[in-house]
C-alpha positions in Angstrom: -28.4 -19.8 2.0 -25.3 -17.6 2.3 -26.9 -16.3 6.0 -26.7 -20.8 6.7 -23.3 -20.3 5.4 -22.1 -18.0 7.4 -23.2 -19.2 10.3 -21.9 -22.9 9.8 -18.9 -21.8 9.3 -18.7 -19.7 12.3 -19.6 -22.3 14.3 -17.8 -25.0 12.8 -14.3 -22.3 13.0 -15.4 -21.6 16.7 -15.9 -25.6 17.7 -13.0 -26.4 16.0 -10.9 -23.7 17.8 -12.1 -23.8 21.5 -13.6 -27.9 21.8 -11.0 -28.3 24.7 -11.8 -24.8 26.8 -15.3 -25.9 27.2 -15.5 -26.2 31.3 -13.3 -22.8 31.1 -14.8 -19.5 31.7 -15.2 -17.7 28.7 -16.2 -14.3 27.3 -16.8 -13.0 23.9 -15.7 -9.6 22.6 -17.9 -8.4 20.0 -22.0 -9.0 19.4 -22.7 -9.2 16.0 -24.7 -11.7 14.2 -21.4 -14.2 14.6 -21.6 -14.0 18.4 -25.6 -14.6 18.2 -24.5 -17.6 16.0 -21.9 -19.0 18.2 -24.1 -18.8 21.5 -27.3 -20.5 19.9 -24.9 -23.4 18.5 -22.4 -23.7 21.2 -24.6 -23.8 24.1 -22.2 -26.9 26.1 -19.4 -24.1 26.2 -19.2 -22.0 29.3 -19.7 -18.7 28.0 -20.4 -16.5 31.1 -21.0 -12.5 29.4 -19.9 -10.7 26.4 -17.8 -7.8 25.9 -18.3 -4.3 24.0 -17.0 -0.9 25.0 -20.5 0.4 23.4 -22.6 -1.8 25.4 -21.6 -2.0 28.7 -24.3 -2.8 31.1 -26.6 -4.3 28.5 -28.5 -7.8 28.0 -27.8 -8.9 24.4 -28.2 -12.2 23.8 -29.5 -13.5 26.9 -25.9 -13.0 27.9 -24.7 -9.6 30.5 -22.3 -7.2 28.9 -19.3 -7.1 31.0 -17.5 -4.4 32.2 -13.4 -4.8 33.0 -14.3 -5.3 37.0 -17.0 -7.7 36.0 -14.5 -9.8 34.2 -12.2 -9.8 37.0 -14.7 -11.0 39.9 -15.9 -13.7 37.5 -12.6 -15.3 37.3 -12.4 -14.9 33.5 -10.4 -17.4 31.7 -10.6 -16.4 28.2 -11.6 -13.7 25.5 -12.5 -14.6 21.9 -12.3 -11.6 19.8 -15.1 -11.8 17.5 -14.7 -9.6 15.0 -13.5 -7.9 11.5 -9.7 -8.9 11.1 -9.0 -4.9 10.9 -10.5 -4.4 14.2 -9.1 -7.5 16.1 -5.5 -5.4 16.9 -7.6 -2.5 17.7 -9.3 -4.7 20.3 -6.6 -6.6 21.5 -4.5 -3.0 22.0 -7.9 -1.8 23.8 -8.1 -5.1 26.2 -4.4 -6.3 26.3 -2.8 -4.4 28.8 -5.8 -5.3 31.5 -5.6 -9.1 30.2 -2.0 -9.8 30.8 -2.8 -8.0 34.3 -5.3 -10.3 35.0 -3.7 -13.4 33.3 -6.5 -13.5 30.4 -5.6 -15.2 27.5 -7.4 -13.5 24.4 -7.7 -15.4 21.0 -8.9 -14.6 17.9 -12.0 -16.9 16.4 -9.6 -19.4 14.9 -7.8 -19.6 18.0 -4.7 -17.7 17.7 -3.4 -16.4 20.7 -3.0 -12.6 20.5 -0.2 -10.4 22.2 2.2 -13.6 21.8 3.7 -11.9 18.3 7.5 -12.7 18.7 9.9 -9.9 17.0 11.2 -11.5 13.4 15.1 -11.4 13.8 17.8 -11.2 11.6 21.4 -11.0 11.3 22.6 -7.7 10.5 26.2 -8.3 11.8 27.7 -7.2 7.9 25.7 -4.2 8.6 27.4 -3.5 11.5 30.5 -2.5 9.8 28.6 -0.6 6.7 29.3 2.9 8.4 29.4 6.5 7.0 32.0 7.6 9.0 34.1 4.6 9.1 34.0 5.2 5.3 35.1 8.6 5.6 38.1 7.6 7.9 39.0 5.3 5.1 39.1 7.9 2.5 41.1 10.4 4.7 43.6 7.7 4.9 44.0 6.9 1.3 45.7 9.0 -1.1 43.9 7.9 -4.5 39.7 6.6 -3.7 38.2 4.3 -6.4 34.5 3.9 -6.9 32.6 0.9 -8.5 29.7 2.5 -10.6 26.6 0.7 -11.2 25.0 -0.2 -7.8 27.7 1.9 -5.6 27.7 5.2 -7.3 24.5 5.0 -9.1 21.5 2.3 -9.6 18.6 1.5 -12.0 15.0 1.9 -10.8 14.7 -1.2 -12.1 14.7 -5.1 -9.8 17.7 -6.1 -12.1 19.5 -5.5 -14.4 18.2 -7.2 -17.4 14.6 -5.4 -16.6 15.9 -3.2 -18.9 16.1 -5.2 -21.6 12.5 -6.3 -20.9 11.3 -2.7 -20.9 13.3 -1.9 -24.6 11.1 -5.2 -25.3 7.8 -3.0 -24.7 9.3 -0.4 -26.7 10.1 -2.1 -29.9 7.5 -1.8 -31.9 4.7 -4.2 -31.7 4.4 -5.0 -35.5 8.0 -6.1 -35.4 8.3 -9.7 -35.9 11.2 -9.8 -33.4 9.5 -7.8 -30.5 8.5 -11.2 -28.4 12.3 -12.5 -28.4 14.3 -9.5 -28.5 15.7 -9.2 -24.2 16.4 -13.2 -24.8 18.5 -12.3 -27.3 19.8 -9.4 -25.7 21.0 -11.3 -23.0 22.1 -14.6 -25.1 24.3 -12.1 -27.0 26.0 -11.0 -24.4 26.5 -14.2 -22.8 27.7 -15.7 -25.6 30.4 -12.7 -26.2 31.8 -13.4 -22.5 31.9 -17.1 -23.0 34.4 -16.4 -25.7 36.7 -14.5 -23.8 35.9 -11.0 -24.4 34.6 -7.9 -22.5 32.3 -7.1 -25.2 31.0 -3.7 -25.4 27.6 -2.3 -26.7 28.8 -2.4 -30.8 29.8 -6.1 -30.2 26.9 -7.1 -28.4 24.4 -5.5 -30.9 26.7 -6.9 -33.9 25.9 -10.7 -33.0 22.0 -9.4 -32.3 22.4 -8.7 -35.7 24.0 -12.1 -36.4 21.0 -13.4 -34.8 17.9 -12.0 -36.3 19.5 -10.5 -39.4 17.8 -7.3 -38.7 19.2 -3.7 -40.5 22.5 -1.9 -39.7 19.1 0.8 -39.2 17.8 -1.3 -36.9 20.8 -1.8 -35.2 21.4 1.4 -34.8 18.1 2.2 -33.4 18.0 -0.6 -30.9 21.2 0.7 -30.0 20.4 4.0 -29.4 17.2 3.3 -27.2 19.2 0.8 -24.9 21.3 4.1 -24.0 18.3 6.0 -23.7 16.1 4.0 -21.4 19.5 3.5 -19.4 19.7 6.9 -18.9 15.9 7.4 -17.9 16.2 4.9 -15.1 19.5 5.5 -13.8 20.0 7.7 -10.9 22.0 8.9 -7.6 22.7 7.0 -4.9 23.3 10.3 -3.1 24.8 8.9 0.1 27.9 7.7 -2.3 28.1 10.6 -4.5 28.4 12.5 -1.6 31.1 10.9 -0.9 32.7 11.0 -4.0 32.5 14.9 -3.7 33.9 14.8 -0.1 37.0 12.7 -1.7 37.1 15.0 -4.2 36.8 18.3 -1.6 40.4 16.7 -0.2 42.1 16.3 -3.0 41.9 12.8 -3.3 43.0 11.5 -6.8 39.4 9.7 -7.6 38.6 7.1 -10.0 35.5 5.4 -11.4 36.3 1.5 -12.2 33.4 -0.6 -14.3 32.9 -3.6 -15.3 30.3 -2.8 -18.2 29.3 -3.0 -22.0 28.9 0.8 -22.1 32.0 2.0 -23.2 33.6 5.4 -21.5 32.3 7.6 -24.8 29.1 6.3 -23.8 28.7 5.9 -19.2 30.6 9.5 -19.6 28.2 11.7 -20.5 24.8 9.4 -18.4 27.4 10.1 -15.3 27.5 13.5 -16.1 24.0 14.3 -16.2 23.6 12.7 -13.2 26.0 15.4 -11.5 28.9 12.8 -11.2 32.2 14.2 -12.5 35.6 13.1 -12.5 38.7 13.4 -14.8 37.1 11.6 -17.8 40.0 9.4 -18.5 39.7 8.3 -14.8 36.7 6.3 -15.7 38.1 2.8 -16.6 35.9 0.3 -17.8 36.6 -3.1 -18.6 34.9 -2.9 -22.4 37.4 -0.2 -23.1 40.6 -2.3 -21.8 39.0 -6.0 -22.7 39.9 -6.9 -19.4 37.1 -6.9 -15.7 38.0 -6.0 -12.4 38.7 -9.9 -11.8 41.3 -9.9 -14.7 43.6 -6.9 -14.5 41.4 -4.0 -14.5 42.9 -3.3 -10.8 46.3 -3.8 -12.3 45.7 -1.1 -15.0 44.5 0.9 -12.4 47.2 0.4 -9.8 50.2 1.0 -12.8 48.4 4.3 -13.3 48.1 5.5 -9.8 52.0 4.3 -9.1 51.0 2.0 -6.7 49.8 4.9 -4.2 47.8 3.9 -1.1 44.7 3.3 -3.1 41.3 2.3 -1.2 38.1 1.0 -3.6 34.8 1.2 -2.7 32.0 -1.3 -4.3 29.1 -3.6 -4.0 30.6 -6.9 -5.7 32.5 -9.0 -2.7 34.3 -11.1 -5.8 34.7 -8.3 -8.0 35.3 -5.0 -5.9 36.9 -6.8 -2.5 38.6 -10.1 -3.1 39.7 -8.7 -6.7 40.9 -5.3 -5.7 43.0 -7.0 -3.1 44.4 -9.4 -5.1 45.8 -6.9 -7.4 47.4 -4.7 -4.6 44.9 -2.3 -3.6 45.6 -1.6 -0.4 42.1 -1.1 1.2 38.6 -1.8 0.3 35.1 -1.1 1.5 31.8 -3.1 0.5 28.6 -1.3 0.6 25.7 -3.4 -1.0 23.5 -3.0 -3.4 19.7 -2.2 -2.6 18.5 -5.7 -4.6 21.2 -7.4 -1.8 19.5 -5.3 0.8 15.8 -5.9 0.5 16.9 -10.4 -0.1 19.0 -9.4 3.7 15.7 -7.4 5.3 12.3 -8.0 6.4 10.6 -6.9 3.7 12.0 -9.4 1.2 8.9 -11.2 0.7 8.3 -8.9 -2.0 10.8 -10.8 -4.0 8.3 -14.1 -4.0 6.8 -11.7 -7.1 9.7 -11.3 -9.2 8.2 -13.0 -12.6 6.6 -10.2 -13.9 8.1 -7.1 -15.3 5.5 -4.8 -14.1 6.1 -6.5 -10.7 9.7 -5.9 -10.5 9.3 -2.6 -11.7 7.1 -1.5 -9.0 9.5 -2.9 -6.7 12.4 -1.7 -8.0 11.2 2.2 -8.0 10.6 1.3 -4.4 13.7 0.0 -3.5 15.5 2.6 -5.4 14.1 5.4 -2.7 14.0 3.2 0.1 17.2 1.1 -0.1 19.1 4.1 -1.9 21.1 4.9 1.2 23.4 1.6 1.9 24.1 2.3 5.6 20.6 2.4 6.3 20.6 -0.8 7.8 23.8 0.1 10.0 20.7 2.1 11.8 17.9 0.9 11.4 18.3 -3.2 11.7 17.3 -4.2 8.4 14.4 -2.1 8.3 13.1 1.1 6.4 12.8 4.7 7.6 10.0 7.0 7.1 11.3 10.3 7.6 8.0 12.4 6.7 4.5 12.0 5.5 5.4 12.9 2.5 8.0 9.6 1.8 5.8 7.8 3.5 2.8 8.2 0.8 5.0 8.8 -2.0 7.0 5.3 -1.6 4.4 3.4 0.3 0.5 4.2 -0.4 0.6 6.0 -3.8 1.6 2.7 -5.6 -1.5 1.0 -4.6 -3.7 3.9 -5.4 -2.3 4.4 -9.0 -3.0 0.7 -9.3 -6.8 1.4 -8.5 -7.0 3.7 -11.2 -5.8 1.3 -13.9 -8.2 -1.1 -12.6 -11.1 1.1 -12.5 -10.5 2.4 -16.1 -10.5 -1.0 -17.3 -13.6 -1.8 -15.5 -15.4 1.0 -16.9 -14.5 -0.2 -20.4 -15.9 -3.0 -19.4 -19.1 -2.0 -18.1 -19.3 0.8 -20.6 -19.7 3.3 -17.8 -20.8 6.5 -18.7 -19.5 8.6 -16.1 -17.4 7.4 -13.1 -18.8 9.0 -9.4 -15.7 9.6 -6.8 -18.0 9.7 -3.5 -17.1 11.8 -0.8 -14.9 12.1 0.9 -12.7 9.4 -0.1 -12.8 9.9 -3.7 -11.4 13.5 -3.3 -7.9 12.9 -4.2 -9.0 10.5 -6.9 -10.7 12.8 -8.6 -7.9 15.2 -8.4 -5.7 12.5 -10.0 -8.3 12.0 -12.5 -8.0 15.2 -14.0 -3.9 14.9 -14.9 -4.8 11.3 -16.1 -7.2 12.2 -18.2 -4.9 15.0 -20.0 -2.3 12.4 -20.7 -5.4 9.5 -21.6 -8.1 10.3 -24.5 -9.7 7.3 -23.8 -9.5 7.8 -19.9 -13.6 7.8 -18.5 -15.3 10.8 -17.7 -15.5 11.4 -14.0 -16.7 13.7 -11.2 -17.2 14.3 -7.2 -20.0 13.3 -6.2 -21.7 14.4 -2.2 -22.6 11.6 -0.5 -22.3 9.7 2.7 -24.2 7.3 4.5 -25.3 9.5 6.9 -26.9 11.6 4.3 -27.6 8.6 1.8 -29.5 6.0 4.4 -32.2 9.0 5.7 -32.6 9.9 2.4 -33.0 5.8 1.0 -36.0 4.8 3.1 -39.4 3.8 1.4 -40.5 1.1 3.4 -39.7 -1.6 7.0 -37.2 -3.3 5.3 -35.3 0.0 4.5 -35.6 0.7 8.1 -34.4 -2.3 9.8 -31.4 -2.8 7.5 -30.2 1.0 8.4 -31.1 0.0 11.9 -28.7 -2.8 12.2 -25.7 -1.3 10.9 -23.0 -0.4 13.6 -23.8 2.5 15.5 -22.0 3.0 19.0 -24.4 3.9 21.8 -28.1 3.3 22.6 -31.3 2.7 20.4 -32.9 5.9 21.0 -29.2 8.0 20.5 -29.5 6.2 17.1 -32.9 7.2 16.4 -31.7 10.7 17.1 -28.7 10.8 15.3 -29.3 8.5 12.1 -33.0 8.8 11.4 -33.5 12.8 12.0 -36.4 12.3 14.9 -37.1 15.0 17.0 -37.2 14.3 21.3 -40.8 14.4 20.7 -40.7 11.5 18.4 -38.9 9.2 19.9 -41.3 6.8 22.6 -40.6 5.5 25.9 -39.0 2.1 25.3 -41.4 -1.1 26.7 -39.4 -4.7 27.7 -39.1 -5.3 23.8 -36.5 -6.1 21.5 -34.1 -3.1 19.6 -35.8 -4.2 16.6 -39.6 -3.7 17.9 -38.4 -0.9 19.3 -37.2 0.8 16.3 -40.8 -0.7 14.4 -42.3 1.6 16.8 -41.0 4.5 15.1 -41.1 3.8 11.3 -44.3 6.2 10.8 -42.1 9.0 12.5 -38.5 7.7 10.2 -40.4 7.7 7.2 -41.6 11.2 7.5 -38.5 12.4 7.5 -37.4 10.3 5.0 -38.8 12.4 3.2 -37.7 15.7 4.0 -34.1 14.2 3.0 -35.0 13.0 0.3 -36.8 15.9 -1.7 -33.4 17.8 -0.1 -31.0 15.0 -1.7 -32.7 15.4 -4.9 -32.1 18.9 -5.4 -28.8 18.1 -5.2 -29.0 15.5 -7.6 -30.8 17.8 -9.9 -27.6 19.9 -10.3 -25.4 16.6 -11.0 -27.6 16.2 -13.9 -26.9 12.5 -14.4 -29.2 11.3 -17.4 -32.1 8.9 -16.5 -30.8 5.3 -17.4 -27.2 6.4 -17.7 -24.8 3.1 -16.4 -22.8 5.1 -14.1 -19.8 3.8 -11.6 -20.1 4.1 -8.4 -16.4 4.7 -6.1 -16.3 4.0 -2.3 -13.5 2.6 -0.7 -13.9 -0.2 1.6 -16.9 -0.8 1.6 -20.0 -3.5 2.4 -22.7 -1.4 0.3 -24.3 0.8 2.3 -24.4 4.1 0.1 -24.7 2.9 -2.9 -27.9 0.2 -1.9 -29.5 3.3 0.0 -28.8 5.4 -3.4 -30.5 3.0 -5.5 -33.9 4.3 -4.0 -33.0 7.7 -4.6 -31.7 7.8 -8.2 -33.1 6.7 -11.5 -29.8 5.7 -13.3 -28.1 2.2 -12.9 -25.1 2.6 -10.1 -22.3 0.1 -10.4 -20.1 -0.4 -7.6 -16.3 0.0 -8.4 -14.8 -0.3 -4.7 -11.4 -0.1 -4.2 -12.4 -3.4 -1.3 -15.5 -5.0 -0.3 -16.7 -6.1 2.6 -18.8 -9.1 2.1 -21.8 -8.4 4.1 -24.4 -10.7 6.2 -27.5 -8.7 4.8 -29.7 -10.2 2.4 -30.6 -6.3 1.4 -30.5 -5.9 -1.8 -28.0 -8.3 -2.5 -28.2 -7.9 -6.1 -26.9 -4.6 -6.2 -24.0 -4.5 -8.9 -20.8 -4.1 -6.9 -17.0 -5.3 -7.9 -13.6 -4.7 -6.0 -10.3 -4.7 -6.6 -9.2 -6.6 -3.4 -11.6 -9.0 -2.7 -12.5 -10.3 1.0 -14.5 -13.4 1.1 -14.8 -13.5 4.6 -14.1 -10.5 6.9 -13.5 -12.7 9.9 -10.6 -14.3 8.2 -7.3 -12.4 7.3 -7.0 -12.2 3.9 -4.8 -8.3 2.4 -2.9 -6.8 4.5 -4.5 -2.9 3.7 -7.4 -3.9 5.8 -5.8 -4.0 9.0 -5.1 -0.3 8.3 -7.7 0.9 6.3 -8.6 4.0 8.6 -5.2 5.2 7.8 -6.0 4.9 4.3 -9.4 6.7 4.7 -7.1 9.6 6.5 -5.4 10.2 3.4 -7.6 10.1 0.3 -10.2 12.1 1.8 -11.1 15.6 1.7 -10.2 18.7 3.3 -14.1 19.3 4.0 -15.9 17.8 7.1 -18.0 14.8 6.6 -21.2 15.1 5.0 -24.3 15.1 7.5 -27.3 16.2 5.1 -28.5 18.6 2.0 -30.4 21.7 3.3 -34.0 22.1 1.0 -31.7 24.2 -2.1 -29.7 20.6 -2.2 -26.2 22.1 -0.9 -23.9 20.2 1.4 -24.5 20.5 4.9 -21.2 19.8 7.0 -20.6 17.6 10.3 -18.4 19.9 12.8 -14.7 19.7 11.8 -12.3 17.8 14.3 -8.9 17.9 12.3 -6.3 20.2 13.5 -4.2 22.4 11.5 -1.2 19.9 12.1 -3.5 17.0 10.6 -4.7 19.7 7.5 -0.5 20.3 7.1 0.0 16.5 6.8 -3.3 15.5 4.7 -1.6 18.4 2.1 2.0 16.7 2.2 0.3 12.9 1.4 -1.8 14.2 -1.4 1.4 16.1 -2.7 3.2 12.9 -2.6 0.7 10.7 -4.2 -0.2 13.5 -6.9 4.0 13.6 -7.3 4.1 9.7 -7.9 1.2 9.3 -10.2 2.9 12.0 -12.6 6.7 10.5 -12.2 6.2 7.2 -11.6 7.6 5.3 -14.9 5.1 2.9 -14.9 2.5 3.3 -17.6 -1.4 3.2 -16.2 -1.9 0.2 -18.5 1.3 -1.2 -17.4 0.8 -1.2 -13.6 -2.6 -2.6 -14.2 -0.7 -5.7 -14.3 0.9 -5.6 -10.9 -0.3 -8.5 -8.8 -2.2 -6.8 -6.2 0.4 -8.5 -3.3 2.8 -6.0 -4.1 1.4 -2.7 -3.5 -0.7 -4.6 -0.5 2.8 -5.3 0.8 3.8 -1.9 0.6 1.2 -0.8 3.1 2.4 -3.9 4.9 6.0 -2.2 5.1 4.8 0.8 7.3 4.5 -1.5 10.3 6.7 -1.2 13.0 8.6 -4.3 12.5 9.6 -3.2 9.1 9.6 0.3 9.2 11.1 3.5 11.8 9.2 5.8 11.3 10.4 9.2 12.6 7.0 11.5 11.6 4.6 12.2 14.1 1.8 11.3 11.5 0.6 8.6 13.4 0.8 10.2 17.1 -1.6 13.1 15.7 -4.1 11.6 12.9 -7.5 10.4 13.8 -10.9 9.5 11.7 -13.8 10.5 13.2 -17.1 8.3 12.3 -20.2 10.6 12.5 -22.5 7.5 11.3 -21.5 5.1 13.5 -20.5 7.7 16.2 -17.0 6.5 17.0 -13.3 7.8 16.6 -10.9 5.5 15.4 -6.9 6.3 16.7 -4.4 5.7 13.8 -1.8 4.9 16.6 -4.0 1.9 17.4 -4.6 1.0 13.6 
């Protein structure tokens, strides 16, 4: 039934796509089961050949494989990509440039024309004027330099503001009866304070909590104490201003810090301090202190105590810092903005659609606050980020979503009551590594190890019977039926028979006598290795791969005599019927892999490149069950680079502030959106990680370009 599916709604995607190009000549680019489906239904439609880079020269489907010159001569009026969403820009990079030569329009299955992708635009003309050295003119000119504080000088790793009320909230001890209301009240308090006039300052605002809840002078205190605490563990640097607050400072510049902020000078002293930001300590005016803001005389304070030099103020707040300052005589101003103001102003501000959670805005916010730390960024970049290295480029970007993996898995292996958790190679290298600090810092955290495996060693190794055979048979494998029987089945030249007019699968039939020998032979050399893991008989035991339809872990199940239980970081919904009941749940979920669903799997390669190990892929076991190697294609450039990403992803699980079972409740958009970032229309990236990676596929025996990811 979910075979009828699939095809139906092929079919029914296709006819509905391409009902008015009937009479036009058509090609399709890709011949899978989808294409088979689409030429036995669609048989009105002109479809003159297929396309395949693999299969060039062939018959499939009754239909000719086309080569580029083919195409051509046969006046080609169209190309449907039919394929998995990752691999449709692959294609469409592979076929473009010879398609717009040849005026070939190329769609995707649900019509969508490719290569028409028009450049999002946005006004950046306040940018334009946000300049580091215009800045630096400014102070030169001025004889006393003011700085705004929070959001100029320094920021919160934190969405807003009031996320740090929301985090004391998680603090608070659960058994206290006020714990579900306390940031409401935080905030009501000091609301209410400024609705009657005042510029409140911590004291007062934690005097009417008190009013409120009729908590303690104790617990006062306390809840005073950790709002100043968990202030200063998520403030830091922006370290474009403070280095300009030093450069003032280098030229004698009289410098002061102006606030508008409940913290009181005895208090924002010392967190500005440890921070490295210094100035005369009664040249740090805020408005608590003198029960007046920047809007109602705090410039005028500061102006009386400067003698009305030529003063200039720099700030984030156009109503506060600019029209303010000027309205009280300062002579010159400059407005930088803050990073929240500059991820709503660039292209990636769709992350803010997931601003209801805390966890959520967290995630974002220790983005933001490495990204958007730097407010002329956007004078050169255009509203976009910049990836400087491979390291900031897994540290900001791809470690978020694989710390989010690991709360997910942990969870699921409560829920399963795992016994062990297997990170297969190669792409559960790093995650093991991780493993091993998480599991210092979590008693409860499942017990986990490394485990050798790969289809190419798995699938030899899995076959007992025809059904095995065929199912190994029709996974993707680039280049002829015999080069497959070679390469994934183990069969010697003298094995393989001359091939009769007859179909790939009665072909490979031929041969199951000959795969099943040496089935074998891998198999008694798999379990040796397996002897050595020493996994008990009927242990439940999770199984890691990354994106994945199956493959290992089905062919495993032969092999093994405990239960494996898939725990993939995506899976690919496969066609096969093949042991369909194999236990297997994903964190991203994809329905349909012909329709776009996360954004990751566009660029999962790139992914694969970094979580994997520094060890060639796995080929076979020799008869004493060690590892036997493919040949190794990375270069010492790509071994430099895959060190620097696991550094950085190693680096964010231990500093990120986000607990394991707090990031567990990040909607999965965000981090997905993350990954999104790295593409070129929101990111510049100056690293040449992309011009020198590669992923080399020994089972399917093709190479795969990052670039073209």
């Amino acid at each position: 039934m979910k075979m009828l599916d699939e095809r139906q709604q092929v079919t029914e995607v296709f006819q509905a796509s391409f009902g008015k190009y009937q009479n036009q000549n058509i090609v399709i680019y890709g011949i899978g089961k989808n294409t088979e489906y689409i030429l036995d239904c669609c048989s009105t439609y002109n479809i003159i050949g297929l396309m395949d880079e693999a299969r060039t020269g062939d018959t499939i489907y009754g239909k000719p494989v086309l080569t580029y010159d083919q195409a051509v001569k046969l006046n080609v009026d169209i190309i449907i990509i039919v394929a998995r969403s990752n691999n449709l820009r692959i294609i469409y990079r592979r076929i473009g440039g010879f398609c717009t030569a040849h005026s070939i329009r190329v769609y995707d299955i649900y019509g969508n024309l490719q290569g028409q992708d028009i450049a999002q635009t946005k006004s950046m003309i306040a940018y334009n004027e946000l300049d580091e050295q215009r800045l630096r003119s400014k102070i030169i000119a001025a004889e006393v330099v003011s700085f705004d504080v929070f959001d100029t000088l320094v920021m919160r790793q934190t969405l807003y503001p009031q996320d740090i009320f929301y985090i004391m909230q998680e603090r608070i001890e659960e058994s206290d009866e006020h714990t579900e209301s306390f940031a409401n009240i935080r905030i009501k308090a000091e609301r209410e304070l400024y609705r009657e006039g005042l510029n409140p300052n911590l004291t007062a605002i934690y005097n009417r909590i008190q009013e409120f809840l009729l908590i303690s002078d104790d617990r006062k205190q306390q809840w005073q104490e950790l709002e100043v605490r968990i202030e200063s563990e998520y403030l830091l640097r922006r370290e474009s201003m403070c280095e300009l607050l030093a450069f003032a400072t280098s030229l004698g510049k009289e410098v002061y810090l102006v606030s508008d902020m409940y913290l009181p000078r005895r208090t924002l002293y010392p967190l500005l301090s440890a921070l490295g930001i210094r100035v005369q300590e009664d040249h740090l005016f805020v408005s608590c202190d003198f029960g007046v803001s920047k809007e109602a005389g705090l410039f005028k304070i500061l102006t009386e105590k400067t003698g009305y030099r030529k003063t200039l103020h720099i700030g984030d707040n156009e109503e506060a810092d600019i029209r303010s300052a000027e309205r009280y005589g300062i002579h010159d101003t400059f407005h930088i903005k803050s990073a929240l103001n500059m991820l709503e102003d660039g292209y990636a501000n769709e992350l803010l659609k997931y601003d209801s959670k805390l966890s959520n805005r967290l995630m974002i916010g220790e983005f933001i606050a490495r990204q958007l730390n730097n407010p002329f960024l956007y004078s050169e970049t255009n509203g976009k980020f910049r990836v400087d290295s491979p390291y900031e480029m897994a540290y900001a970007f791809i470690a978020p979503v694989v710390y989010r993996f690991f709360s997910w898995i942990v969870a699921k292996a409560k829920e399963l009551d795992l016994n062990r958790i297997l990170f297969s190679a190669r792409d559960g290298y790093l995650l093991e590594a991780i493993s091993q600090t998480l599991r210092s810092a979590h008693a409860d955290f499942p017990r986990t190890q490394y485990f050798y495996t790969s289809r190419a060693a798995a699938v030899p190794a899995g076959l007992y019977s025809e059904e095995d055979i065929l199912f190994a048979a029709q996974l993707a494998y680039s280049g002829s039926v015999s080069d497959m029987l070679r390469d994934r089945f183990h069969l010697k030249a003298d094995d393989i028979q001359p091939r009769a007019d007859e179909s790939d699968t009665d072909y490979v039939r031929k041969h199951k006598h000959a795969i099943l020998r040496q089935a074998v032979i891998a198999r008694d050399c798999y379990s040796r290795y397996l002897d050595s893991v020493a996994i008990p008989s009927g242990a439940r035991v999770g199984f890691f791969d990354f994106v994945s339809s199956g493959t290992c872990q089905r062919m495993l199940s032969n092999v093994v005599d405990f239960e494996l239980y898939g725990l993939y970081f995506s899976r690919i919904n496969a066609q096969s019927q093949y042991k369909s009941d194999s236990k297997i749940e994903a964190m991203y979920d994809i329905p349909n892999i012909y329709e776009p669903s996360w954004h990751f799997l566009d660029d999962y390669f790139f992914m694969e490149n970094i979580l994997t190990s520094f060890e060639p892929s796995l080929l076979e076991f020799d008869k004493d069950g060690k590892p036997v190697f493919a040949t190794e294609h990375r270069t010492a450039e790509q071994f430099d680079h895959l060190t620097e990403v696991q550094i950085a992803i190693k680096d964010y699980v231990q500093e990120t502030k986000l607990r394991l079972e707090q990031i567990g409740e990040v909607d999965l958009e965000i981090p997905d959106l993350l990954i999104r970032s790295l593409r070129e229309q929101y990111s510049i990236m100056r690293t040449n990680y992309f011009e020198t990676e590669a992923l080399v596929d020994a089972f399917t025996n093709r190479n795969f370009s990052l670039k073209e990811g």
